[in-house]
KOLNUGU-349895 format. One record per residue: residue number from 1; chain; x negated, y, z negated of N, C-alpha, C in turn. Coordinates in nm, 3 decimals. Example, Ala and Ser with C-alpha at 12.3 -4.5 7.8 and 13.67 -1.06 7.14 Angstrom:
! KOLNUGU-349895
1,A,-1.319,-0.569,-0.780,-1.230,-0.450,-0.780,-1.320,-0.330,-0.780
2,A,-1.285,-0.225,-0.708,-1.367,-0.106,-0.714,-1.290,0.003,-0.787
END
This chain:
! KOLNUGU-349895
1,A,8.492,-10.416,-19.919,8.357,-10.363,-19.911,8.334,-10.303,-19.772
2,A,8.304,-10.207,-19.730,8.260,-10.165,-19.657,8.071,-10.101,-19.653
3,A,8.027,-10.146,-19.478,7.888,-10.184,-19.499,7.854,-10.080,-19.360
4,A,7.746,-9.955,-19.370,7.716,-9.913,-19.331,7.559,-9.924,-19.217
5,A,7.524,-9.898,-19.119,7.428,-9.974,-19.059,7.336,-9.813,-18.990
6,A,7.247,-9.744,-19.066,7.197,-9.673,-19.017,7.104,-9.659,-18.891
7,A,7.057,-9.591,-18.789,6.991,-9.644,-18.692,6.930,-9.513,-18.614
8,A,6.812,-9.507,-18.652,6.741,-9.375,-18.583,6.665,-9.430,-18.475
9,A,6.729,-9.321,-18.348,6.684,-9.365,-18.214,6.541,-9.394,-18.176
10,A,6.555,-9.477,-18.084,6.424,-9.576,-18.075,6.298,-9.426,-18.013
11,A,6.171,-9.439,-18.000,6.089,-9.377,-17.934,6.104,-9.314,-17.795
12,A,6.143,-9.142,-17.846,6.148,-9.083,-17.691,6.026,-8.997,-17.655
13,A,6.059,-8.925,-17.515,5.948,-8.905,-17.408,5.948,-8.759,-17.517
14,A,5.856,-8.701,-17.528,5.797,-8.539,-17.598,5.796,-8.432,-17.466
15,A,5.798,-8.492,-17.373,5.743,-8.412,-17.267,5.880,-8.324,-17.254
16,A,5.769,-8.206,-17.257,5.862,-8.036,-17.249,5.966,-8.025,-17.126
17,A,5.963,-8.096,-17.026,6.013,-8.066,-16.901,6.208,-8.137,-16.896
18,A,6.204,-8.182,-17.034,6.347,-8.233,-17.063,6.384,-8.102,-17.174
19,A,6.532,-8.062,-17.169,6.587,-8.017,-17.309,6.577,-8.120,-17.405
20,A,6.587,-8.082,-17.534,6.578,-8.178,-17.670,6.712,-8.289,-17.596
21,A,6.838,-8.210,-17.585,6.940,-8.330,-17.620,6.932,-8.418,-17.471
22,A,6.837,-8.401,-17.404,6.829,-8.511,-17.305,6.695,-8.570,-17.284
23,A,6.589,-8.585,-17.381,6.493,-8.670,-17.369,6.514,-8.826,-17.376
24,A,6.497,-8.881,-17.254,6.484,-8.988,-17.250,6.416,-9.097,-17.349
25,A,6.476,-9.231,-17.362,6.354,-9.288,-17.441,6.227,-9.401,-17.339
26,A,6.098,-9.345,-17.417,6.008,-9.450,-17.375,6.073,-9.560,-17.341
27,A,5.947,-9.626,-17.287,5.949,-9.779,-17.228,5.948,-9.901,-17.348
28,A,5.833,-9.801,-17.472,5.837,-9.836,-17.603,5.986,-9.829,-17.719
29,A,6.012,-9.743,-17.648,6.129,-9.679,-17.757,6.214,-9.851,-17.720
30,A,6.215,-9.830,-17.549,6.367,-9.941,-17.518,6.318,-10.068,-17.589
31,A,6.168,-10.118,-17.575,6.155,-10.248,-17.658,6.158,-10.287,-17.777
32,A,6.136,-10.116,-17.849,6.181,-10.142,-17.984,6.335,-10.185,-18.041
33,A,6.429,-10.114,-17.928,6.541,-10.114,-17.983,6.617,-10.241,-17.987
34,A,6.561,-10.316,-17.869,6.606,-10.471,-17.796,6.529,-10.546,-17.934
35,A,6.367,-10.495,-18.002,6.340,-10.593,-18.087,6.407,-10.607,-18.196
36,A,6.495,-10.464,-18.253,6.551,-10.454,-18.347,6.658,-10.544,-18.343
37,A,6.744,-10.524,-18.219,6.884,-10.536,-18.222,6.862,-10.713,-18.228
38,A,6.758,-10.744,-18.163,6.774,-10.921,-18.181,6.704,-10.955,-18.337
39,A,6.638,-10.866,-18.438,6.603,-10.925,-18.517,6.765,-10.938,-18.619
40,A,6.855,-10.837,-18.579,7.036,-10.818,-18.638,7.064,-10.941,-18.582
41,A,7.061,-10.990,-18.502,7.123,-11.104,-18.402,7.079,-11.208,-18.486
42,A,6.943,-11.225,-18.482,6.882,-11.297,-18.601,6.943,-11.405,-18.702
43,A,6.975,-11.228,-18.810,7.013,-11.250,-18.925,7.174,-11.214,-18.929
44,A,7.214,-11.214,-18.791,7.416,-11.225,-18.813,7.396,-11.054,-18.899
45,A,7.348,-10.934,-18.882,7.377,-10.855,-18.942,7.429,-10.781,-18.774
46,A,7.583,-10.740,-18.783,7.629,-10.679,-18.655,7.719,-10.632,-18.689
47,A,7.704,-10.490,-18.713,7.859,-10.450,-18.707,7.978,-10.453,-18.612
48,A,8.072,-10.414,-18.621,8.209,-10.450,-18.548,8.207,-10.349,-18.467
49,A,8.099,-10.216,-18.483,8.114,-10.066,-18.372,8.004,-9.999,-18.421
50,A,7.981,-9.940,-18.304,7.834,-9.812,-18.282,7.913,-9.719,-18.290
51,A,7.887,-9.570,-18.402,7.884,-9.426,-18.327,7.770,-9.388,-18.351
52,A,7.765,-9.273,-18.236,7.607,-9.227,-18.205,7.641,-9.091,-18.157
53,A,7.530,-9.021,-18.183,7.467,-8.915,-18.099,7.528,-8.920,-17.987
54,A,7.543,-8.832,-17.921,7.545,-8.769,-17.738,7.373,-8.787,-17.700
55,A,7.303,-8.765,-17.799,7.181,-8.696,-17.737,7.108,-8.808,-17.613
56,A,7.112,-8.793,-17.500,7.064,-8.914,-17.463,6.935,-9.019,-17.547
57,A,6.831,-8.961,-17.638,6.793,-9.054,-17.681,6.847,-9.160,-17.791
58,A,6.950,-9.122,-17.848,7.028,-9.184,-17.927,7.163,-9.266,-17.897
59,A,7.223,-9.219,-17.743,7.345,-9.307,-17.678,7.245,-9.402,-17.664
60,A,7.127,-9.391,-17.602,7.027,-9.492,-17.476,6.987,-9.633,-17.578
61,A,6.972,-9.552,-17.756,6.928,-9.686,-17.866,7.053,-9.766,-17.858
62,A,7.182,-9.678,-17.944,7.302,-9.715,-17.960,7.330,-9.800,-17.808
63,A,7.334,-9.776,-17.736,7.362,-9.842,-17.607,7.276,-10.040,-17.604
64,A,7.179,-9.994,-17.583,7.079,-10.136,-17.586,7.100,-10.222,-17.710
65,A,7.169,-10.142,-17.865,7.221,-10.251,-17.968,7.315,-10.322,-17.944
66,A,7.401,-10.229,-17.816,7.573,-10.259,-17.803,7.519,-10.377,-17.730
67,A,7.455,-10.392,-17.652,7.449,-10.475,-17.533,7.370,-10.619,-17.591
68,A,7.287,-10.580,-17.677,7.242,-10.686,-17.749,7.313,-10.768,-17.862
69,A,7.386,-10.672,-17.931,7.477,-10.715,-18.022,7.609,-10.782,-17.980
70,A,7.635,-10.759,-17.857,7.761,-10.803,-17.767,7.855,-10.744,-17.812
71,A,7.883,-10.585,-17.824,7.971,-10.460,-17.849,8.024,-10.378,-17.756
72,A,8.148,-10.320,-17.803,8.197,-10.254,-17.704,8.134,-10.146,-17.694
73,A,8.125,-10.073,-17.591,8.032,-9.937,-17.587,8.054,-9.843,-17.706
74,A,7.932,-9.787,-17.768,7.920,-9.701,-17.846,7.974,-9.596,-17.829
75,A,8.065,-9.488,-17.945,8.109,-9.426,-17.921,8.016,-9.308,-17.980
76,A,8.083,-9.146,-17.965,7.966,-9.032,-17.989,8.063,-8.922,-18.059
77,A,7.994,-8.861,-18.135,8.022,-8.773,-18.241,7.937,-8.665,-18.224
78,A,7.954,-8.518,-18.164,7.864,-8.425,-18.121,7.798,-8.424,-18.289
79,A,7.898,-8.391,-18.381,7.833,-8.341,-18.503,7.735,-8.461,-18.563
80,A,7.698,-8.569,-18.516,7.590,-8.653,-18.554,7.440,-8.564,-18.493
81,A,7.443,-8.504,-18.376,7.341,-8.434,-18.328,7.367,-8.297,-18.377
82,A,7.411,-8.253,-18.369,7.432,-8.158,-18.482,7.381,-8.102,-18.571
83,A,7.399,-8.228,-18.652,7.415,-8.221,-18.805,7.341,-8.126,-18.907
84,A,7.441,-8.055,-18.977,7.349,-8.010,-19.096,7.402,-8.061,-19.241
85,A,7.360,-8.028,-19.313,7.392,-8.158,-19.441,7.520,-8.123,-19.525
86,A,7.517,-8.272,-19.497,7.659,-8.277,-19.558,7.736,-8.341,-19.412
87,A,7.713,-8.297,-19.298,7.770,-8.340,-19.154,7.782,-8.520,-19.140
88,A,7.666,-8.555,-19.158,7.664,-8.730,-19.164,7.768,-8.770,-19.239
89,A,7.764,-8.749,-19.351,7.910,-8.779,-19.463,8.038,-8.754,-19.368
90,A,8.059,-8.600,-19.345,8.173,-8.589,-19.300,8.221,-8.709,-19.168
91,A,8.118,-8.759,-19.095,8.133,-8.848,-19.010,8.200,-8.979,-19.037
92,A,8.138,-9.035,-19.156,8.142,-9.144,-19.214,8.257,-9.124,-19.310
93,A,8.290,-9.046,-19.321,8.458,-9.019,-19.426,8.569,-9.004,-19.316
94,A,8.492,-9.002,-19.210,8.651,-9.010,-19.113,8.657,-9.109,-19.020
95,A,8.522,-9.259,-19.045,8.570,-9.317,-18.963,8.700,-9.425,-19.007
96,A,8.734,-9.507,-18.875,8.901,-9.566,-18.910,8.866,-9.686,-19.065
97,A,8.943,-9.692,-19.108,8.942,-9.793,-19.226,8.964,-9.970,-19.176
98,A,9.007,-9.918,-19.047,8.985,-10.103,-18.999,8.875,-10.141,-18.972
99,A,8.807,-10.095,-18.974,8.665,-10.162,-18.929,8.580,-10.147,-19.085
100,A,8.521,-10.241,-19.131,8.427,-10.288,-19.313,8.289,-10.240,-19.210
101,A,8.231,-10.255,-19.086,8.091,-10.254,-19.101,8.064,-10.146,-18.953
102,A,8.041,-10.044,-18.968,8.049,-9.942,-18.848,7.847,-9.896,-18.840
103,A,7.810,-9.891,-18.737,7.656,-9.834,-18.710,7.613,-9.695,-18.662
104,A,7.607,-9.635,-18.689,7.541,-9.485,-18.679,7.445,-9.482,-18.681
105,A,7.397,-9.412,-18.498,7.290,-9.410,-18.475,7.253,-9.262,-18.429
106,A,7.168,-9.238,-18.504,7.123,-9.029,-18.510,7.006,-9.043,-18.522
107,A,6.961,-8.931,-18.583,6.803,-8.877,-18.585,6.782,-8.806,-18.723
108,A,6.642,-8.822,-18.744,6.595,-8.747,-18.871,6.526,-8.608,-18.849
109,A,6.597,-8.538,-18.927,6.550,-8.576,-19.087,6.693,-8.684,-19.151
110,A,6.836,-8.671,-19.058,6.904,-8.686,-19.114,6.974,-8.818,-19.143
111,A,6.898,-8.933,-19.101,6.889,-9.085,-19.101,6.864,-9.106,-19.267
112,A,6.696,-9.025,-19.286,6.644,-9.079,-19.458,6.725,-8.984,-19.554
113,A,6.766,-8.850,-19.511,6.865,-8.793,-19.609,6.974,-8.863,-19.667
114,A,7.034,-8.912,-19.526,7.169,-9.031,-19.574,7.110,-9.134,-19.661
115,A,7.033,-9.187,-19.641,6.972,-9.283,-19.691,6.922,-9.267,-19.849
116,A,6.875,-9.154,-19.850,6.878,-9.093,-19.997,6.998,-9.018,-20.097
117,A,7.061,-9.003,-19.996,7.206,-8.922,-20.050,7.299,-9.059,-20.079
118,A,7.304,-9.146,-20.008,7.375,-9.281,-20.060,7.366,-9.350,-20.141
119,A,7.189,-9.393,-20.142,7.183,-9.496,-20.284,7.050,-9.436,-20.363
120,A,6.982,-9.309,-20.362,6.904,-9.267,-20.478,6.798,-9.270,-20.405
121,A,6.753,-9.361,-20.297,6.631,-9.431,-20.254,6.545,-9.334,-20.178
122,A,6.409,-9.297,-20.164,6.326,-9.230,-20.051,6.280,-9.350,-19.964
123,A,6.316,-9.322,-19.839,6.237,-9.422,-19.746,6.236,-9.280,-19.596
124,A,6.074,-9.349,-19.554,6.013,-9.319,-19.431,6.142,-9.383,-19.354
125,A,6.151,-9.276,-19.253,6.232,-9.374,-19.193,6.170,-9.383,-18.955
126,A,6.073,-9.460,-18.984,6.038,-9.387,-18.811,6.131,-9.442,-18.728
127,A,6.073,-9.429,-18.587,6.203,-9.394,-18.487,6.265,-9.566,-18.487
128,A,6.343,-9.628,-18.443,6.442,-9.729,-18.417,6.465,-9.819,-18.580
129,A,6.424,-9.731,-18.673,6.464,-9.783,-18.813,6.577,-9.842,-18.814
130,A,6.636,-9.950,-18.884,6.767,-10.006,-18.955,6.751,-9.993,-19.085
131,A,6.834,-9.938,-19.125,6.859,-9.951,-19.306,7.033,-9.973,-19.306
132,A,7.099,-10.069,-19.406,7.226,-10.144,-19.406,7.272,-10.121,-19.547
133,A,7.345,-10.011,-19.542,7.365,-9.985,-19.695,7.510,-10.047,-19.704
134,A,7.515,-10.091,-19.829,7.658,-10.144,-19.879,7.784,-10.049,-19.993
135,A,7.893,-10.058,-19.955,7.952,-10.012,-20.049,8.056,-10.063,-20.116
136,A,8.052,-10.087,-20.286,8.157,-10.149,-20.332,8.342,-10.076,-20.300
137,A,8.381,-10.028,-20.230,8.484,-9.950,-20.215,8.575,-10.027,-20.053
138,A,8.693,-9.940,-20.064,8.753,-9.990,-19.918,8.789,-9.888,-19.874
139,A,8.761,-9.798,-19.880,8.818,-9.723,-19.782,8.675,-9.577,-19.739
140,A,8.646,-9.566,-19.659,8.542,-9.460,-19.590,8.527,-9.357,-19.656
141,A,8.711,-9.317,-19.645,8.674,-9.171,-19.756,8.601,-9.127,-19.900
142,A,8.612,-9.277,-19.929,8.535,-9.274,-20.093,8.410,-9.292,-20.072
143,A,8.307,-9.272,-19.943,8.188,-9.274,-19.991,8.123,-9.182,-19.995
144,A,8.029,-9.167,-20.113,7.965,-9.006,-20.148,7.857,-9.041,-20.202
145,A,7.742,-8.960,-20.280,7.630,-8.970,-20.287,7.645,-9.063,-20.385
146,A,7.508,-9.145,-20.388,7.463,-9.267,-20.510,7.644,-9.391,-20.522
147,A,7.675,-9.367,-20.400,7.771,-9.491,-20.404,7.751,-9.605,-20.306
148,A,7.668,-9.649,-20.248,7.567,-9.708,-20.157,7.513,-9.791,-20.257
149,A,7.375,-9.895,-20.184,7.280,-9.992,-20.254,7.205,-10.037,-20.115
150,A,7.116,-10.003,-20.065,7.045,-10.042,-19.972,7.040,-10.166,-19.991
151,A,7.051,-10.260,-19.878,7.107,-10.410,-19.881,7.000,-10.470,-19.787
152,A,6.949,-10.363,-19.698,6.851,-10.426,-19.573,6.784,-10.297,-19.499
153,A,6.627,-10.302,-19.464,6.568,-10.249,-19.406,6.458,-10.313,-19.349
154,A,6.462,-10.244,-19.188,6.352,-10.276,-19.163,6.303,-10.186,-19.046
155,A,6.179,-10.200,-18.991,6.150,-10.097,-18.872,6.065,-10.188,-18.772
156,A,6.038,-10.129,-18.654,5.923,-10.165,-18.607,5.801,-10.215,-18.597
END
């Protein structure tokens, strides 16, 4: 089984005086992400690895899960910031097959697309969302639309 851990970056700054791919996150964003990552801690939901965004607001979430989750640093995939559809998949079909539970952390629209492209489902998804989709399969490459089952969500 392999178990997917979606994660849209926590609350960043709007202010014009940053480019998009380097807006910082709030003060809010960082407490959301620390509340998230300990409510995973919680409930033992941790995957074995982060990939994320470059975008600094999305290393900065992915970063504060790693550190909370007690992970090795998150790694980055330009085409997660990127992305146009169909891109998230391609991500997730090439990560390694040793690892059952990997976390990807991006931005929407393309967090609830996955989320709908995996298991059928519409969900809001706002900023430092977790949704934990499951898949009956073993190997990455086999996952494609409606082969998922949302297993866990929650937000802020």
């Amino acid at each position: 089984m392999k178990k997917l851990m979606l994660i849209r970056h926590a609350k960043a700054s709007q202010n014009s005086d940053y480019k998009d791919f380097e807006r910082p996150l709030k003060s809010s964003g960082r407490e959301d992400a620390v509340i998230m990552a300990e409510r995973l801690n919680t409930r033992n939901i941790i995957p074995q690895v982060i990939v994320s965004s470059p975008a600094l607001r999305a290393e900065s979430t992915a970063n504060i899960f790693a550190e909370h989750l007690i992970l090795p640093k998150p790694q980055t995939d330009m085409l997660i910031y990127d992305a146009k559809r169909g891109d998230v998949l391609k991500v997730i079909n090439n990560f390694p097959n040793e690892y059952d539970f990997i976390a990807l952390a991006g931005h929407n629209p393309d967090m609830s697309q996955t989320i709908y492209d995996m298991t059928g489902q519409h969900k809001d998804v706002p900023t430092c969302t977790v949704a934990l989709i499951e898949f009956d399969i073993d190997d990455w490459k086999l996952v494609s639309s409606n082969t998922g089952t949302l297993a866990y969500y929650d937000e802020p």
